[in-house]
C-alpha angles and dihedrals in degrees: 000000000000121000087201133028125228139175095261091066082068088057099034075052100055098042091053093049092046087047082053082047104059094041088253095121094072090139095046156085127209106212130200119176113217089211107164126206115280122270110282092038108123119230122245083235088070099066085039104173102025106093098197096044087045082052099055095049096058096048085055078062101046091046084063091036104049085062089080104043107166128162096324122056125241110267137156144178131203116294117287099349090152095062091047097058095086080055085067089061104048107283124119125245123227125200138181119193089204096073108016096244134153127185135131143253107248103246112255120233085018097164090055101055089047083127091067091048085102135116103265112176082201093065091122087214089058085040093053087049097054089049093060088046095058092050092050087047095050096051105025119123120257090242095064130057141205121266136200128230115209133167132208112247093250089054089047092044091054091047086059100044109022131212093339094070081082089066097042101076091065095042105037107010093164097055090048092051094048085046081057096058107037078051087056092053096056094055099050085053097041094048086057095061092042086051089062097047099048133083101276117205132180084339103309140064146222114284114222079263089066111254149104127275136165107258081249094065115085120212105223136184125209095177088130089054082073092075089045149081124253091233098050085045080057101045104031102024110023087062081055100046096048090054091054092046098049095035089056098045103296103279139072145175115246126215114208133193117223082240104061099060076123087083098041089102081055091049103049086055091056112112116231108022108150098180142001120225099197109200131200150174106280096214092052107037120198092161092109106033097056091041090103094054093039080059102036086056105039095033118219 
């Protein structure tokens, strides 16, 4: 652990995660502490809109964090990018002061507005977005890069439509499947601008997990698989996903929820991952117990 953090540890990152990469770590193990601000530190979330105010609450939090640089270096993004993607697309953000909290109104007569399911640089929520991204990027230390927030096509989806998407895919399978790629191609395009706004390094750039990935690597999420079969993720979320994979440079990075080991089978047969971030509940860790399952399954 590094007492202090310099620009070498980006390069000393990225050649470790290209040595994961390329299946050369066999005999180690790659470490990040979750280690959040001490007790008293505002969130970013509490100044939500003000960008500057959002800013300098996060670097509060980076002059605490960059005391225990490991193996990733320290990186962050505006607050809560990630839930505002689906606001990109149409839908209305909510958010309460009280708790900090940011999410977004499903979009009424979705299915019929599929045609505005499109990327529009004008959106004034992405706008809005890119404009905080240029400020963190202006006046961010040198020690801390930028960072980029994607979804997966199913999260997005179920952002749009809500909790109905789950019966949708009994009651108007085509429409969610349509929903899935225009998604998709959202995403690609989305993912595109984001990629000229962040910190770039060695020809790639830091996911929203932290890490470093090539820019043809792109980060997904699968959380809303775990409220579905394997056979609707095959048939409604893997044709997405394959359009967003070959469409970015054929490989990407997958988060996956501890309860959504059902889909693993589905997973392994995806073309291009590159590498499984396997999440749990922190106060019941499986991480390690299902590790050699999570291994057996998915191979080195």
């Amino acid at each position: 652990m590094a007492a202090e953090y310099t620009p070498e540890s980006v390069w000393a990152h990225v050649a470790r995660m290209q040595a994961l990469y390329a299946g050369e770590l066999k005999r180690e193990i790659l470490v990040t502490f979750n280690n959040p601000p001490p007790k008293g530190f505002p969130s970013p979330g509490m100044f939500y809109p003000d960008t500057e105010k959002m800013f300098a609450a996060e670097m509060r939090r980076h002059a605490v964090r960059r005391q225990f640089v490991d193996d990733f270096v320290p990186s962050t993004e505006p607050w809560n990018t990630s839930m505002l993607i689906p606001a990109f697309l149409g839908a209305e953000p909510v958010y309460t002061r009280e708790t900090g909290n940011l999410w977004v109104e499903p979009m009424p007569d979705l299915y019929d507005r599929l045609d505005e399911i499109r990327f529009n640089e004008n959106n004034r929520w992405l706008r809005a977005t890119l404009d905080r991204y240029a400020h963190y990027k202006a006046n961010l230390p040198g020690d801390c890069l930028l960072s980029i927030s994607t979804q997966g096509p199913d999260d997005v989806a179920k952002e749009l439509r809500g909790t109905d998407l789950y019966f949708d895919f009994t009651d108007r399978p085509e429409a969610v499947k349509l929903l899935f790629m225009r998604v998709a191609q959202f995403l690609v395009q989305y993912r595109r601008r984001m990629l000229e706004a962040a910190s770039r390094v060695a020809g790639g750039h830091i996911n929203w997990q932290g890490f470093w990935v090539p820019d043809e690597c792109f980060s997904m999420t699968v959380d809303a698989a775990t409220n579905y079969s394997p056979q609707m993720f095959e048939e409604f979320t893997v044709p997405a996903i394959n359009y967003i994979v070959e469409a970015s440079g054929g490989f990407f990075d997958l988060h996956l929820e501890g309860s959504a080991m059902h889909i693993l089978d589905c997973v392994k047969k995806l073309k291009g991952l590159l590498l499984l971030q396997y999440t749990n509940n922190p106060k019941l860790p499986r991480g390690i117990e299902v590790m050699d399952t999570l291994r057996s399954r998915l191979g080195d």
